[in-house]
C-alpha positions in Angstrom: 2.9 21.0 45.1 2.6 18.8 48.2 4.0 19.7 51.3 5.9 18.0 53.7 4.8 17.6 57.1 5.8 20.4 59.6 8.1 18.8 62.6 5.2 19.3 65.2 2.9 16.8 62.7 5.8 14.9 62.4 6.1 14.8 65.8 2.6 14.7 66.7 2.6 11.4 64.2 5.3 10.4 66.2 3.2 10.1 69.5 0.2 8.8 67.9 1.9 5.5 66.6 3.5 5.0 70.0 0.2 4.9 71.3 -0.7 2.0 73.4 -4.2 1.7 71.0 -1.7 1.4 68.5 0.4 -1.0 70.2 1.3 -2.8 66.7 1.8 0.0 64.6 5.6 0.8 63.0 7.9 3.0 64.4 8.4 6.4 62.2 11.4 5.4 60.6 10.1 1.9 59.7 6.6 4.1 58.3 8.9 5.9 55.6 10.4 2.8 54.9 7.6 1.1 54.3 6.1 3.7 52.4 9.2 4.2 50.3 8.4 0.2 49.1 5.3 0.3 49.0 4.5 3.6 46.3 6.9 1.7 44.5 7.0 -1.6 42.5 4.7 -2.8 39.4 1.7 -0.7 40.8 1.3 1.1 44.1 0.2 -0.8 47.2 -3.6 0.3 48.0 -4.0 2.5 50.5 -6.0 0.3 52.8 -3.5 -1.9 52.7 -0.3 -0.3 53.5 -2.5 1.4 56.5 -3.1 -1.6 57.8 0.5 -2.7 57.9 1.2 0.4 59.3 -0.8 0.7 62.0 -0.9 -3.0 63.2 -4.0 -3.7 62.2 -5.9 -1.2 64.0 -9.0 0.2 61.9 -8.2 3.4 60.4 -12.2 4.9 60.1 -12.8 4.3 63.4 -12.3 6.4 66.7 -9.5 7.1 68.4 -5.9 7.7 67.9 -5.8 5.4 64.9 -8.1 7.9 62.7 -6.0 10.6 63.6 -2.6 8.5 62.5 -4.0 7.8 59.1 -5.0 11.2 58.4 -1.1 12.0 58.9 0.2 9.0 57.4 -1.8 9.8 54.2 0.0 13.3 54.2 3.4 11.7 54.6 2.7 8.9 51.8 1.6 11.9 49.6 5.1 14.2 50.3 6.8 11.2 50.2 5.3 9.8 46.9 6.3 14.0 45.8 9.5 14.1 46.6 10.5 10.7 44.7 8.9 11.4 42.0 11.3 14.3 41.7 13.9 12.3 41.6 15.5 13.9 45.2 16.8 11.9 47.5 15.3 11.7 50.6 15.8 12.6 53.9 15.7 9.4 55.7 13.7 9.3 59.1 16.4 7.4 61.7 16.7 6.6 65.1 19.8 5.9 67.1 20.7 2.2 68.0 19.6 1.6 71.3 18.5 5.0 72.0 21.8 6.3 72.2 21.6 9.8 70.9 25.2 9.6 70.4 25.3 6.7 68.3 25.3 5.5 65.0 21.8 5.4 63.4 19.8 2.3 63.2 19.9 1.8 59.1 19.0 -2.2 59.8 15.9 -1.2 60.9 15.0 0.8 58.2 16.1 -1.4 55.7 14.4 -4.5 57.0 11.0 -2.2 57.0 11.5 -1.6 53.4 12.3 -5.0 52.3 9.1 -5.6 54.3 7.3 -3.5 51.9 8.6 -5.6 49.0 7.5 -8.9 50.3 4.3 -7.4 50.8 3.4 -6.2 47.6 0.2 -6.8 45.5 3.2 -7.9 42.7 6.3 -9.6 43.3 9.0 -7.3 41.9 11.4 -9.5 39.9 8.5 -12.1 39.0 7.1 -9.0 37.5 10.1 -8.8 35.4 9.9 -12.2 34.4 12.6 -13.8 36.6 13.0 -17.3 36.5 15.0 -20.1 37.7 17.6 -20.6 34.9 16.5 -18.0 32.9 19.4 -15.4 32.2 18.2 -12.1 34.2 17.4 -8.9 32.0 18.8 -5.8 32.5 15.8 -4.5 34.5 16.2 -7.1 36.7 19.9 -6.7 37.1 19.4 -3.3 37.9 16.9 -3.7 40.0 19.5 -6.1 42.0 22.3 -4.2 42.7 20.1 -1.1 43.6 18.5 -3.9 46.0 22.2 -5.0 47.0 22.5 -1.9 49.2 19.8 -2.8 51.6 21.1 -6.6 51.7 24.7 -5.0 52.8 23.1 -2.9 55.3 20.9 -5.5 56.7 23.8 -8.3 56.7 21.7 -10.5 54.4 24.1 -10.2 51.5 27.1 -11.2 54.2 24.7 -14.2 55.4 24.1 -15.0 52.0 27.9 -15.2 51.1 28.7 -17.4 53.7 25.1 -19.8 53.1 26.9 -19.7 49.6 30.7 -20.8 50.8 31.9 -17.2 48.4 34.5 -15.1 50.3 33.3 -12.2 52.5 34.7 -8.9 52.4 36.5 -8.2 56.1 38.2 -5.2 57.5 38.8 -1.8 56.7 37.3 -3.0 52.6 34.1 -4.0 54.5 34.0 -0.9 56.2 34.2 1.2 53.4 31.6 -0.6 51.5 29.3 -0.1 54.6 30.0 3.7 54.3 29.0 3.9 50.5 26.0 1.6 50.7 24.8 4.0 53.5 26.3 7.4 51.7 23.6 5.7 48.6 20.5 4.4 50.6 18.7 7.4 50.2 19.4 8.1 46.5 18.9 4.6 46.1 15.5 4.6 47.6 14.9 7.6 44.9 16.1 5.7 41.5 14.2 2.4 42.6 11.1 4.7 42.8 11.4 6.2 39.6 12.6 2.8 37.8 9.2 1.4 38.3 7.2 4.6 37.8 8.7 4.2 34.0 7.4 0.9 33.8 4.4 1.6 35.1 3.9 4.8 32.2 4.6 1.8 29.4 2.2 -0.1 30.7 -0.5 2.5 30.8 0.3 3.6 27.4 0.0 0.4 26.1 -3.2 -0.2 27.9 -4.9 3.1 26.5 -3.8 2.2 22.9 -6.7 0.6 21.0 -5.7 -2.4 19.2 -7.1 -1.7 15.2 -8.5 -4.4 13.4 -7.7 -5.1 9.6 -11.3 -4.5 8.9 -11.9 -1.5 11.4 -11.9 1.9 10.2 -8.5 3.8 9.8 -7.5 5.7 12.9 -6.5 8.1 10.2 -9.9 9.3 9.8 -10.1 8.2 5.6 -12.9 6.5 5.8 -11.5 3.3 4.6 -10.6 0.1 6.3 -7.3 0.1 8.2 -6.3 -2.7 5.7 -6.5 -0.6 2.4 -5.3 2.5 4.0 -2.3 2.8 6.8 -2.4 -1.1 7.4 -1.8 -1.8 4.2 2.3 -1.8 4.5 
């Protein structure tokens, strides 16, 4: 079973990305969220890649404090890519708006990291699912959608996208509770979008790993006669 990372690696991961060598790399909070995207979708993001986005850039085999964050960021991915493929929820890595410890935590961030992850990914999600203009959407990809919906209303891109649209906006104490359930859901959210493609991705490798069998080849059966006079024959 993989581990998570202790708090002083987590805070020692912490330090390292607020490096000034690492003066591009994400925040923590934006890391899991990236990451979250990023083990998902039609296949998993390479790891040189999603290192790279991570730390800005910055070589990840070379000296310095950017070795050192990669050795920790491939323990996170791997707890991470653990604890979502359990199914469990997790516990999301914020930081308070403006630094106000008292505050409200800063889901906008978060959620714009993750989307972030989507846009960058070998595969485009929905074109994956075969999403075209005019085409009626499948149930995939209207799944997919409204578990997507959650990070558009916490980001205010499904607001903006109302208003781009001339639809009615929800206002007032409605808005608000919508707000509290699509935050209240993020994190299981994050878990069913993982598992949705992990699925997918188990149909596609079954498929790949089943030998197509010609009419002329032998029967899989083991008879010793064609597949076309023996189990292809129906």
């Amino acid at each position: 079973m993989t581990l998570p990372l202790t708090d002083p690696q987590l805070l020692r991961l912490e330090q390292l990305l607020g490096d000034p060598a690492l003066d591009q790399a994400l925040p923590l909070d934006e890391v899991q969220a990236y990451l979250c995207a990023a083990l998902s979708g039609p296949q998993a993001m390479p790891e040189a890649q999603w290192l790279s986005e991570v730390l800005g850039g910055v070589d990840a085999d070379g000296d310095g404090p950017g070795r050192e964050a990669a050795e920790l960021l491939r323990l996170l991915a791997a707890a991470l890519e653990a604890e979502l493929a359990s199914g469990e929820a997790p516990v999301l890595l914020l930081y308070p708006i403006d630094g106000d410890e008292g505050g409200p935590s800063d889901l906008v961030s978060w959620c714009q990291a993750y989307l972030h992850g989507i846009d960058t990914a070998v595969d485009g999600w929905f074109e994956f699912l075969g999403a075209e203009e005019g085409k009626e959407d499948s149930e995939d990809i209207c799944f997919l959608d409204e578990q997507l919906f959650t990070l558009f209303m916490l980001t205010g891109d499904a607001e903006a996208a109302a208003a781009a649209a001339g639809d009615d906006w929800l206002s007032g104490e409605e808005l608000e509770r919508l707000q509290d359930e699509c935050e209240a859901r993020l994190p299981q959210v994050v878990a069913d979008i993982y598992r949705f493609w992990a699925a997918r991705r188990a149909v596609r490798t079954v498929r790949r790993e089943t030998a197509k069998v010609g009419r002329n080849d032998p029967c899989t059966c083991g008879s010793g006669k064609k597949f076309k006079n023996c189990c292809g024959a129906a």
